[in-house]
C-alpha positions as CSV (number, residue, x, y, z in Angstrom):
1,X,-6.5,4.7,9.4
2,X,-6.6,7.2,7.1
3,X,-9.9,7.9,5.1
4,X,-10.1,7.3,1.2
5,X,-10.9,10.8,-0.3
6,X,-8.7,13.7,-0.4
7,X,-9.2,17.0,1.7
8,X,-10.1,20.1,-1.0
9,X,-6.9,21.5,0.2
10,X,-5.1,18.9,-0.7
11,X,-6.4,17.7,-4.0
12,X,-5.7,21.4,-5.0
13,X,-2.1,21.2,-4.0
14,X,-1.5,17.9,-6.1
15,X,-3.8,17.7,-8.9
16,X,-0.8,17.8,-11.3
17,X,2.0,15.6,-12.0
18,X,5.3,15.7,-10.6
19,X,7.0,19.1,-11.3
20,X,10.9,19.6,-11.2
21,X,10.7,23.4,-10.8
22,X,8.9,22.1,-7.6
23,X,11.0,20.1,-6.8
24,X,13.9,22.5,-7.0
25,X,12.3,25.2,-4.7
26,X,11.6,23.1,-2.0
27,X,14.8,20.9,-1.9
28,X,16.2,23.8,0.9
29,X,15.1,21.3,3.3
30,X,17.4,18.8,2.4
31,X,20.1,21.5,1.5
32,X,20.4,20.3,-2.3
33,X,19.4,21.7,-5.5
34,X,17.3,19.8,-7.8
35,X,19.2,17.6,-9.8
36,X,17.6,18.6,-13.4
37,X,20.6,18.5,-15.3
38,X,23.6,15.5,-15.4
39,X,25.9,15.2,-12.8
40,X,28.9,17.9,-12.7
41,X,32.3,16.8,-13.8
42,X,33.7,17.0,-9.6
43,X,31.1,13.9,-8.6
44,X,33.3,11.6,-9.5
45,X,36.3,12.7,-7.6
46,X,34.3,14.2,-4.6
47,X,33.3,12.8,-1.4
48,X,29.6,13.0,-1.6
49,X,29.1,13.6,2.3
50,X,26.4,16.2,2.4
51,X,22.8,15.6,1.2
52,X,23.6,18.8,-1.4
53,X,26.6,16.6,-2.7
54,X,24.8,13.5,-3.6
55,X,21.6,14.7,-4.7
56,X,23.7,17.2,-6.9
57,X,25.1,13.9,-8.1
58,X,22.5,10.9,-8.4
59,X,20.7,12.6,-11.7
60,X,18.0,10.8,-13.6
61,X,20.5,11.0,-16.3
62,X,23.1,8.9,-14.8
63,X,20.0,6.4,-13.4
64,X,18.9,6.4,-16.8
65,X,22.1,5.5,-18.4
66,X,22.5,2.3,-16.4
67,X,18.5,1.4,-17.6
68,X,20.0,2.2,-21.4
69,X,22.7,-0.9,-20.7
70,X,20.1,-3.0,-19.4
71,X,18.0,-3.0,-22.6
72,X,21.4,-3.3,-24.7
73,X,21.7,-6.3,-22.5
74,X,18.6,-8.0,-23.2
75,X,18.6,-7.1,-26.4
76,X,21.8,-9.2,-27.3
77,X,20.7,-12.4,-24.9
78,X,19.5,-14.5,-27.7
79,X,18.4,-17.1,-25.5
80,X,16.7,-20.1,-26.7
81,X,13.9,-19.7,-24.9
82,X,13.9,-16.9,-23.2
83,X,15.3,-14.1,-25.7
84,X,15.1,-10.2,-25.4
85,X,15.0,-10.8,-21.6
86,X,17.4,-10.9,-18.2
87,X,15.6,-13.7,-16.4
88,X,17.6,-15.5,-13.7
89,X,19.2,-18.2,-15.8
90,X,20.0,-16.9,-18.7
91,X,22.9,-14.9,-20.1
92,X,20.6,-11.8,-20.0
93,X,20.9,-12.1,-16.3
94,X,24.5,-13.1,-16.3
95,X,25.7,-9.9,-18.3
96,X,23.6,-7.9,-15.8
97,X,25.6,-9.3,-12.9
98,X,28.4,-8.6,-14.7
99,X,27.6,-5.0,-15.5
100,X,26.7,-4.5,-11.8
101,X,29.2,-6.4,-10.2
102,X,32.1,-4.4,-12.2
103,X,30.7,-0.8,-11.5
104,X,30.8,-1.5,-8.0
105,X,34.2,-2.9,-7.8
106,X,35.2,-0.1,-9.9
107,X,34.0,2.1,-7.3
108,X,36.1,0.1,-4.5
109,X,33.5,-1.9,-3.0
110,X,33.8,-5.6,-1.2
111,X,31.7,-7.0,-3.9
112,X,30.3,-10.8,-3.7
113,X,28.4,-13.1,-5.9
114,X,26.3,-14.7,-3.5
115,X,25.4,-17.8,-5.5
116,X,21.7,-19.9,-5.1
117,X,20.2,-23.1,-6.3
118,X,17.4,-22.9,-8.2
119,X,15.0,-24.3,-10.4
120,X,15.0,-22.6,-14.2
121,X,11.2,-23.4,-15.7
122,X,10.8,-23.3,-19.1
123,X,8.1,-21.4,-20.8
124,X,4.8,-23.1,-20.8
125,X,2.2,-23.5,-23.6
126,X,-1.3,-23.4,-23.7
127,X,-3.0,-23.8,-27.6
128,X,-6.8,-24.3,-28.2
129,X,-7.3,-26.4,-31.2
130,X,-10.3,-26.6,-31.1
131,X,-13.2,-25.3,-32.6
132,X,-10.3,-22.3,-32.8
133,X,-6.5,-22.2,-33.2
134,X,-4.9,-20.2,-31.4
135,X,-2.0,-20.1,-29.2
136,X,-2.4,-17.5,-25.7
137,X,-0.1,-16.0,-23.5
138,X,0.7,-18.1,-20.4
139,X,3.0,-19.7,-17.4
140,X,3.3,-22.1,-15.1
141,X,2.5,-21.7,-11.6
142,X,5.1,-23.0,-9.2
143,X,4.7,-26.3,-8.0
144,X,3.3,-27.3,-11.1
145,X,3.4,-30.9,-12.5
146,X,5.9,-31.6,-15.7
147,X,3.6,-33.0,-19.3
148,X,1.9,-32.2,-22.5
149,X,-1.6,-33.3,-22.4
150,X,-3.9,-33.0,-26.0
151,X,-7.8,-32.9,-25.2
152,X,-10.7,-31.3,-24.5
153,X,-11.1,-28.6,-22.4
154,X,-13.7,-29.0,-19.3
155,X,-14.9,-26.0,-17.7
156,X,-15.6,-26.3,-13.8
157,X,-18.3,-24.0,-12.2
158,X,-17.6,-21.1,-14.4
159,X,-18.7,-17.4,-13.3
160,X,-18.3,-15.1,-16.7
161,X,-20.7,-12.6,-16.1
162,X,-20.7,-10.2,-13.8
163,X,-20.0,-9.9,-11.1
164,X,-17.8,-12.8,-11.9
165,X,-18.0,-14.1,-8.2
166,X,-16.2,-17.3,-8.3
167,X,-15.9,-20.1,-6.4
168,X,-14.7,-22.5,-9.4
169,X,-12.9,-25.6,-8.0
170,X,-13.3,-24.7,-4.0
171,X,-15.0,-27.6,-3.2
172,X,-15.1,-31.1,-4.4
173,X,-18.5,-31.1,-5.2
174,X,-17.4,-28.9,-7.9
175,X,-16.6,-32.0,-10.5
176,X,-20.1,-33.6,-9.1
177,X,-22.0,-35.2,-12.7
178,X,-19.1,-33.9,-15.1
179,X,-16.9,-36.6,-16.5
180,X,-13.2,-36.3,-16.6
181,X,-12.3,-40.4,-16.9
182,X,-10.4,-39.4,-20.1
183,X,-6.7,-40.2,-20.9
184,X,-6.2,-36.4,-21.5
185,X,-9.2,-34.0,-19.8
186,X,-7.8,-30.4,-19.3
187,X,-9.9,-28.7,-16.5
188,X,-10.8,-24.8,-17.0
189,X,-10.8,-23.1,-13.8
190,X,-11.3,-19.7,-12.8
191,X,-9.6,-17.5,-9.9
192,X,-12.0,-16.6,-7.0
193,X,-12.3,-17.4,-3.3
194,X,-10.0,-19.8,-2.7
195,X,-6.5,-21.0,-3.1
196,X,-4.8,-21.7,-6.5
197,X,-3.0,-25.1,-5.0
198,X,-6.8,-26.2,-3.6
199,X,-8.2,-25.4,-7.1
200,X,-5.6,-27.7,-8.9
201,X,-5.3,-30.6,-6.3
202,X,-9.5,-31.4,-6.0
203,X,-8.9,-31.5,-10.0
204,X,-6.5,-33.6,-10.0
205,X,-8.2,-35.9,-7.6
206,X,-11.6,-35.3,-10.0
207,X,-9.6,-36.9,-12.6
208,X,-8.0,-34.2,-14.4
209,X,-4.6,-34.5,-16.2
210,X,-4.2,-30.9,-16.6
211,X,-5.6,-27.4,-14.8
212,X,-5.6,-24.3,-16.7
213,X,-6.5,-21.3,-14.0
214,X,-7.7,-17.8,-15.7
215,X,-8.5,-14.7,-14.3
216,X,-11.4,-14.0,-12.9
217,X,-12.9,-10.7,-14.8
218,X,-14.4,-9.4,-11.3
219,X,-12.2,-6.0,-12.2
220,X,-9.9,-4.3,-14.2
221,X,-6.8,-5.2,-12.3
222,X,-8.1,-8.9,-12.5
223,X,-8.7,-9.6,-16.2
224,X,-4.9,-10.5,-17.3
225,X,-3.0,-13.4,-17.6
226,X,-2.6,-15.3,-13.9
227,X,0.1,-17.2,-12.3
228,X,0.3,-18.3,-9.2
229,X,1.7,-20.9,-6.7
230,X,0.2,-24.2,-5.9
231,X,2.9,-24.4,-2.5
232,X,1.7,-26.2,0.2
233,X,-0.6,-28.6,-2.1
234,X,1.0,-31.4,-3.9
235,X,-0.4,-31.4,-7.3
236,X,1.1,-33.8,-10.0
237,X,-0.5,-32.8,-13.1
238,X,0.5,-29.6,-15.7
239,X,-0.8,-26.3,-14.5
240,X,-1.0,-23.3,-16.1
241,X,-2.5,-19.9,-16.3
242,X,-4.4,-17.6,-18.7
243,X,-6.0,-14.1,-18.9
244,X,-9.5,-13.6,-18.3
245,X,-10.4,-13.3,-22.0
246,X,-9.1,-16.4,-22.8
247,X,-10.4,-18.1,-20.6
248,X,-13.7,-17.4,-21.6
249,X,-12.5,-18.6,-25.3
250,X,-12.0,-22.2,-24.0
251,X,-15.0,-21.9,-21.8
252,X,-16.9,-22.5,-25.1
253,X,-19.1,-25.6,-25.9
254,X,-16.4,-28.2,-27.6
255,X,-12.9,-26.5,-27.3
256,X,-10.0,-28.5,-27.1
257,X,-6.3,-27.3,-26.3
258,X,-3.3,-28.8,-25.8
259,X,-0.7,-27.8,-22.2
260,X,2.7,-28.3,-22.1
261,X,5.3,-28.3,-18.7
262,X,8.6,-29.1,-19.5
263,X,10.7,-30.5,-16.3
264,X,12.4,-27.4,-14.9
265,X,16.5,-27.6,-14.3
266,X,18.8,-26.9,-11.6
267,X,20.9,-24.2,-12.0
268,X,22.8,-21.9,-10.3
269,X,22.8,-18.2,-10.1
270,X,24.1,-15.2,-7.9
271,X,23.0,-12.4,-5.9
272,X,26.1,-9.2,-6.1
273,X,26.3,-8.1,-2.7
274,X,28.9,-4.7,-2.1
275,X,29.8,-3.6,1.1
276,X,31.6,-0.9,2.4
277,X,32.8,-1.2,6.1
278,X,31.7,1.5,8.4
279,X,33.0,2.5,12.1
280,X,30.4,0.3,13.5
281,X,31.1,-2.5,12.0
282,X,28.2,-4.5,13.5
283,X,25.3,-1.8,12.7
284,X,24.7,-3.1,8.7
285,X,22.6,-0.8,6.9
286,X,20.9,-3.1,3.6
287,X,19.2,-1.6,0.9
288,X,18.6,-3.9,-2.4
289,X,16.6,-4.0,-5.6
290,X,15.8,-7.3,-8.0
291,X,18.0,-7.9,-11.0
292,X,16.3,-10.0,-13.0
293,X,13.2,-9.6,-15.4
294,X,10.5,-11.8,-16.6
295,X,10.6,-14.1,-19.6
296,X,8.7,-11.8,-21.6
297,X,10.9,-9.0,-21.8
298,X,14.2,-6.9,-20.6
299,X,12.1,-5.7,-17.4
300,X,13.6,-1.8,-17.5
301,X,11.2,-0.7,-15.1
302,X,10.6,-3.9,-13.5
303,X,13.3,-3.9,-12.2
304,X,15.2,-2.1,-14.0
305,X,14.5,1.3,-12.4
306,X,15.5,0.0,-8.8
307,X,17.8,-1.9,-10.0
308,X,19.8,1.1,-12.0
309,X,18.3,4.1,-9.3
310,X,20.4,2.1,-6.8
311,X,23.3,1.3,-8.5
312,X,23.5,5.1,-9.0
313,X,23.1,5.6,-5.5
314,X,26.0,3.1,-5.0
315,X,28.4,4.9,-7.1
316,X,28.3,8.4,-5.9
317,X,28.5,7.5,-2.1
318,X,31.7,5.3,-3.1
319,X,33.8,7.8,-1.1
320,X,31.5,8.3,1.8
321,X,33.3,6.9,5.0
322,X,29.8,5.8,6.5
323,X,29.6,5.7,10.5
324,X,27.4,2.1,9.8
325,X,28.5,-0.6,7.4
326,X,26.7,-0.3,4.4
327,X,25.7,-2.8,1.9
328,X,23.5,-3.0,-1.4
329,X,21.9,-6.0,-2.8
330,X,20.7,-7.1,-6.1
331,X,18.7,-9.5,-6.3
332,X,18.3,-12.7,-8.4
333,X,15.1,-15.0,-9.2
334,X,13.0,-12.4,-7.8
335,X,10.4,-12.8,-10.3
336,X,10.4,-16.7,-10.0
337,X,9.4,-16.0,-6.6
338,X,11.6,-14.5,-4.2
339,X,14.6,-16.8,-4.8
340,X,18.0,-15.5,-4.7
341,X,17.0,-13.1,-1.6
342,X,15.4,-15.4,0.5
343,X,18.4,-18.1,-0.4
344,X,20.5,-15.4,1.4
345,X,18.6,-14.6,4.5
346,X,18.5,-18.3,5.1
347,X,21.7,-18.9,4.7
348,X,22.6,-16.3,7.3
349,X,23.7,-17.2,10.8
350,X,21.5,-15.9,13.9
351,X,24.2,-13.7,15.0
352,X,24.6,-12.2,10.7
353,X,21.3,-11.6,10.8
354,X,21.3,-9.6,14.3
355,X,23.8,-7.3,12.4
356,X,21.3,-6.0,9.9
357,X,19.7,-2.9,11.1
358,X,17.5,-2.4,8.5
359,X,16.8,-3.3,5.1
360,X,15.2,-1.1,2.6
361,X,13.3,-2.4,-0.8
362,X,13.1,-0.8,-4.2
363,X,11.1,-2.8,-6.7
364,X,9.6,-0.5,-10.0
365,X,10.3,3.1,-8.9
366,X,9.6,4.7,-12.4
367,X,6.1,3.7,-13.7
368,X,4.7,5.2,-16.7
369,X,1.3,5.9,-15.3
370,X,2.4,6.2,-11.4
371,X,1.8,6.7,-8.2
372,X,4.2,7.6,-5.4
373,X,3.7,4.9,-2.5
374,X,5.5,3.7,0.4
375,X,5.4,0.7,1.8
376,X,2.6,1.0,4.7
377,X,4.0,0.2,8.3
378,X,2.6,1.8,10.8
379,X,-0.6,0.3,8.8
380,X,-2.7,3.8,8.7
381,X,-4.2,2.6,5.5
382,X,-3.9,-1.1,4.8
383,X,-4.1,-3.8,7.6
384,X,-1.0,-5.8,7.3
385,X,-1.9,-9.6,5.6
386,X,-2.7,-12.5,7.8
387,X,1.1,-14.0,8.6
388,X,2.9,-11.0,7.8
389,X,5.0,-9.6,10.2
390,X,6.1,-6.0,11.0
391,X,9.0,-5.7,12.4
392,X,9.3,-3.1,15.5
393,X,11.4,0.1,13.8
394,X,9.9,-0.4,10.1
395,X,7.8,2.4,10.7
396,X,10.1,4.9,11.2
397,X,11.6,3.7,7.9
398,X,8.2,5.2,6.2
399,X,8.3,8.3,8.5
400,X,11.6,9.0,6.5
401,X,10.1,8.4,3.3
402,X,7.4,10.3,4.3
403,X,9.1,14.0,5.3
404,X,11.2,13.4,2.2
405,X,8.4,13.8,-0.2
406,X,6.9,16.5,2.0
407,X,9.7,18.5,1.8
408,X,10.1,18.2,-1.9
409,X,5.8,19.2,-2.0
410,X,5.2,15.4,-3.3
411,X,2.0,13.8,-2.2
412,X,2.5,10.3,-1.5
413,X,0.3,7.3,-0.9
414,X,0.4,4.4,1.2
415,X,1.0,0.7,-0.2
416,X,0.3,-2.6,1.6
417,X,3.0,-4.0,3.5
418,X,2.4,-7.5,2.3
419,X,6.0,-9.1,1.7
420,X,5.5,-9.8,-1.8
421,X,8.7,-8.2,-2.7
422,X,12.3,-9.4,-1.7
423,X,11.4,-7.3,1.9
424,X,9.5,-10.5,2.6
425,X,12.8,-12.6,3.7
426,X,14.0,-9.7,6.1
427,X,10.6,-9.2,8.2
428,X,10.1,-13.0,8.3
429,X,13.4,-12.9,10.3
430,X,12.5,-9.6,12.2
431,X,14.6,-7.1,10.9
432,X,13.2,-4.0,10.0
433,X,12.2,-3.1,6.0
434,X,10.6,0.0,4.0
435,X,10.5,0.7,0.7
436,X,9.0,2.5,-2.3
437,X,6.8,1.8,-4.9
438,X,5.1,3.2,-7.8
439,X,2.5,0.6,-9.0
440,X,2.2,-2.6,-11.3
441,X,-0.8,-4.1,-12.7
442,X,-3.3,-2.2,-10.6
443,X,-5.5,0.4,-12.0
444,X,-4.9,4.0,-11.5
445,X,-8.3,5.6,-10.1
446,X,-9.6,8.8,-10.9
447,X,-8.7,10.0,-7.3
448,X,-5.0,9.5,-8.1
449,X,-4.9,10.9,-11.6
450,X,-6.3,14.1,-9.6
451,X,-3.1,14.3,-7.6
452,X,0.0,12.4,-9.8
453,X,-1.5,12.9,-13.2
454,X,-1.7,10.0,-16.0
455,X,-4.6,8.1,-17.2
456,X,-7.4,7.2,-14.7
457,X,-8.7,3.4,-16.0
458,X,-5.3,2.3,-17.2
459,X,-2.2,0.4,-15.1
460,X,0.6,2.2,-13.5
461,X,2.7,0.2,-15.4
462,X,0.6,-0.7,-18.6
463,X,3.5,-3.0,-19.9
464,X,4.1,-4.8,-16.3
465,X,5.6,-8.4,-16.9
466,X,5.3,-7.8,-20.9
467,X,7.9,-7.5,-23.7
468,X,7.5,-3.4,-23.8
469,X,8.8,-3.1,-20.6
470,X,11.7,-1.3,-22.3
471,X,14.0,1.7,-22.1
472,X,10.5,3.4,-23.4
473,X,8.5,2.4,-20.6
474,X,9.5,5.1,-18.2
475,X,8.5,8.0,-16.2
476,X,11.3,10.6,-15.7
477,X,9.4,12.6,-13.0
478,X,8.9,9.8,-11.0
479,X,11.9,8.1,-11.6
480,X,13.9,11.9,-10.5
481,X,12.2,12.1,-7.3
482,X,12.8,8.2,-6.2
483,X,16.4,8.0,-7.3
484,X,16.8,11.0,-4.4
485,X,14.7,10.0,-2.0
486,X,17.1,6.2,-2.7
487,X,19.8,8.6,-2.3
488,X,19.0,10.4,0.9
489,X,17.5,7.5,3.0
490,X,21.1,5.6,2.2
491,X,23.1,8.2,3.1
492,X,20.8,9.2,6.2
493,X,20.8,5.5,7.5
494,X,24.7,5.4,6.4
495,X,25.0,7.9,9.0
496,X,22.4,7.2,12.3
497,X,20.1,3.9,12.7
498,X,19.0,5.8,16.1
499,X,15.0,6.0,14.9
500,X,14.9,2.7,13.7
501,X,17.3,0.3,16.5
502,X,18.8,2.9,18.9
503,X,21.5,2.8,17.7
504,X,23.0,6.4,17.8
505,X,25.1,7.2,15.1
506,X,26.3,10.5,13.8
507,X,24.3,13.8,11.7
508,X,24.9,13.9,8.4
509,X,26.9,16.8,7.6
510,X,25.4,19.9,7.1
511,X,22.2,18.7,7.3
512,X,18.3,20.1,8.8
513,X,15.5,18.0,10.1
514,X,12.9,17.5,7.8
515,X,9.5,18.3,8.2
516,X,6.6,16.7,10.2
517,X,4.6,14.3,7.2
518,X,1.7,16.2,5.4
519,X,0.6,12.2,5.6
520,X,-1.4,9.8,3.0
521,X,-3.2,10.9,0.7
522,X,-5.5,8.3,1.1
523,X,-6.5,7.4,-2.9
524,X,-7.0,3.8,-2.0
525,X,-10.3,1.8,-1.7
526,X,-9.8,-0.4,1.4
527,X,-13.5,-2.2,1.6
528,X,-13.7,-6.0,0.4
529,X,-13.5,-6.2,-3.2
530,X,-11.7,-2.9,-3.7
531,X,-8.5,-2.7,-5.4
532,X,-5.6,-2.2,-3.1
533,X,-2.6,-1.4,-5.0
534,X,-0.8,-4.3,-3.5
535,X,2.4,-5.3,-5.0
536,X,3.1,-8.5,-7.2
537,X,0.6,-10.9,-8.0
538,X,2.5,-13.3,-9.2
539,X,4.2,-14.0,-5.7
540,X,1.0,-14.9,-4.2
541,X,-0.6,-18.0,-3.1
542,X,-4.3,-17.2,-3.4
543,X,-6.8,-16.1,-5.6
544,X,-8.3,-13.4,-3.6
């Protein structure tokens, strides 16, 4: 395990953000110039075979001009309740499909739509009325109960100051002396210790018609709006989720509120899968990103960065006769939790699934205030979660990763391999996943401002999951280096599996090894109670 502090040495080689004249001196170990202006007019007639060819070729430009159609996108879906976004659902997401979907065919891909079940939810509401008005930001956590319960708000072993160590709603004894025999009690709980769905159900057996869970305060990263999942508990009643702050609003003596679920609707929506047929047939290289936003907003670099920086990828390797069958997914109903990409791995046969060689995930590559992470297999930083698998070959997906950005002089940072992304599917049925990743909601420390630049104290992404996640919300550095390294690792893998399965494929034309790792820099804090750059909260089951 890598230690948490910087060598001198190294913190003097990265304390800056990412440059591109760097970039372009150091991109002779890939054999490719530095792609700082748009594509040449011979990419799209060209067979980009050669790392030079398609990193000349996938520019920030062209990634950028697919993000640009995006926002146009979810700027026309006028959606009743959902407008300005592309969630799953809606014709925000529809027209992205169809955006996608028609580049690729364009291109001459074998291109699906992979369709899934799945339950739309509405947008929640939570309103104090009392002895305020005031309507906050909220959602509903899945497996929530459907109703719209008026009444008083009862707060349930409250922690709010600090250090905010909460055990609110753990234990039954919790609701021991307070009175919730009303038609209409809402319970005020906040996140700490335990999980979400054991918070909810012992207030629902307390007497409770309706749960609101907040965040708990104990840091920066934990002090915005919260929503979870209640799966496995059964709970019955409306549940819903608010930010720290406003949690301590209806904490106060004699609030009331009002919570509203609406019954969530079956509908159906589609994953676009392209494939291109190699030599080996059987030896399926996968890479895919997430489609879809949130309900608050178009989602440009969440997920619109992967989403575009892949598409891109796509496009210029259309005339790449790969030695491996390659195939690119985008994803729907990632952000109501996984859907449309775990739909699809289950719905795969034994003997489909023993195809895949690998399958690599690209979920918010651009972040404003970033960080450049990979996904952390060979755990030298963060212990992989209870029940999460690794599958054997995933960490030579990171060692790729890894003497990629040491060739281009990046330093790079590990992230916790902890499936909340659509990667989780894959490793659950043991096929091996990497990816990249340049930070959410977590807090950027002053360690990592010394070596990627930005704002210490403020989020990667400070408008993760809200309606600025627009065109605007971008870093072009970032994005630049990612949409290469997309680039390379598809074309590398397009070409040999060997590290990863055994498979032995073919070089890449013209190409030269790249060099050993210069390794993590090791920025995280890994002790209890630290933050850990983990990936989306809102795809997980507890509250710790």
């Amino acid at each position: 395990m890598s230690t948490p502090h910087m060598s001198p040495g190294r913190a003097s080689r990265a304390a800056r953000p990412l440059s591109l004249a760097l970039v372009a001196s150091t991109l002779a170990w890939v054999g490719a110039a530095a792609p700082a202006e748009a594509a040449p007019p011979s990419c799209s007639k060209r067979t980009n075979n050669t790392y030079a060819k398609l990193l000349e070729c996938v520019t920030v430009e062209g990634v950028r001009a697919h993000q640009a159609v995006f926002q146009s996108i979810a700027d026309a879906n006028d959606d009743e309740y959902y407008p300005g976004s592309r969630v799953a659902g809606t014709e925000g997401y529809a027209k992205s499909v169809d955006y996608v979907a028609g580049k690729l065919r364009a291109a001459g891909y074998t291109v699906t739509l992979d369709p899934f079940e799945f339950q739309f939810v509405f947008p929640a509401l939570l309103r104090q009325t009392g002895p305020v008005t005031a309507s906050y930001a909220t959602g509903t956590y899945t497996g929530s109960g459907n109703g719209t319960v008026s009444g008083g708000v009862v707060p349930i072993d409250l922690a709010l100051l600090p250090p905010r160590a909460s055990t609110s709603a753990c234990e039954a004894t919790d609701f021991t002396g307070i009175d919730l025999s009303g038609p209409s009690d809402i319970a005020l709980i906040q996140r700490g210790t335990c999980p979400f769905g054991v918070k909810a159900a012992n207030a629902q057996a307390a007497g409770a018609e309706a749960v609101v869970i907040f965040n708990d305060g104990a840091s920066p990263a934990r002090e915005g709006l919260i929503v979870g999942t209640l799966v496995p508990s059964v709970v019955t009643i409306p549940v819903v989720g608010a930010s720290f702050a406003d949690g301590v609003t209806l904490a106060q003596p004699g609030s009331t509120g009002q919570v509203r679920v609406l019954p969530s609707e079956t509908r159906t929506d589609y994953n676009v899968i392209a494939e291109k047929r190699g030599t080996y047939r059987d030896n399926v290289v996968m890479s895919g990103a997430h489609l879809d936003s949130v309900g608050a907003g178009p989602g440009i670099n969440d997920n619109g960065s992967g989403s575009a920086a892949l598409l891109e990828t796509a496009l210029q390797m259309a005339k790449v006769k790969p030695v491996n069958t390659v195939r690119y997914a985008w994803w729907g109903a990632e952000e109501s939790g996984l859907l449309g990409s775990t739909a699809y791995v289950q719905g795969l046969s034994q003997a489909e699934k023993d195809r895949i060689a690998l399958y690599l995930n690209y979920d918010m590559v651009g972040s404003p205030n970033y960080v450049l992470t990979i996904y952390d297999a060979d755990t030298s930083t963060f212990p992989a979660p209870a029940g999460v698998p690794i599958p054997e070959g995933s960490a030579a997906i990171e060692a790729l990763y890894e003497g990629f950005y040491t060739s281009v002089g990046q330093p790079y940072d590990d992230a916790q391999y902890s499936g909340r992304s659509d990667y989780q599917a894959f490793i659950l049925a043991g096929i091996p996943s990497g990816g990249l990743f340049t930070g959410a909601e977590g807090v950027k420390t002053a360690a990592q401002q010394a070596v990627w630049g930005g704002t210490a104290g403020a989020q990667y992404d400070p408008c993760y999951h809200l309606a600025c996640d627009t065109y605007a919300n971008n870093n072009n550095a970032a994005l630049d280096v990612n949409s290469d390294l997309i680039a390379y690792a598809a074309l590398t893998y397009a070409y040999s599996t060997e590290p990863v399965n055994g498979v032995v494929g073919e070089p890449v034309p013209e190409s030269v090894p790249l060099p050993a790792p210069a390794g993590p820099e090791g920025t995280f804090c890994t002790t209890a109670g630290c933050p850990s750059g983990g990936l989306h909260d809102d795809h997980e089951s507890e509250s710790e």
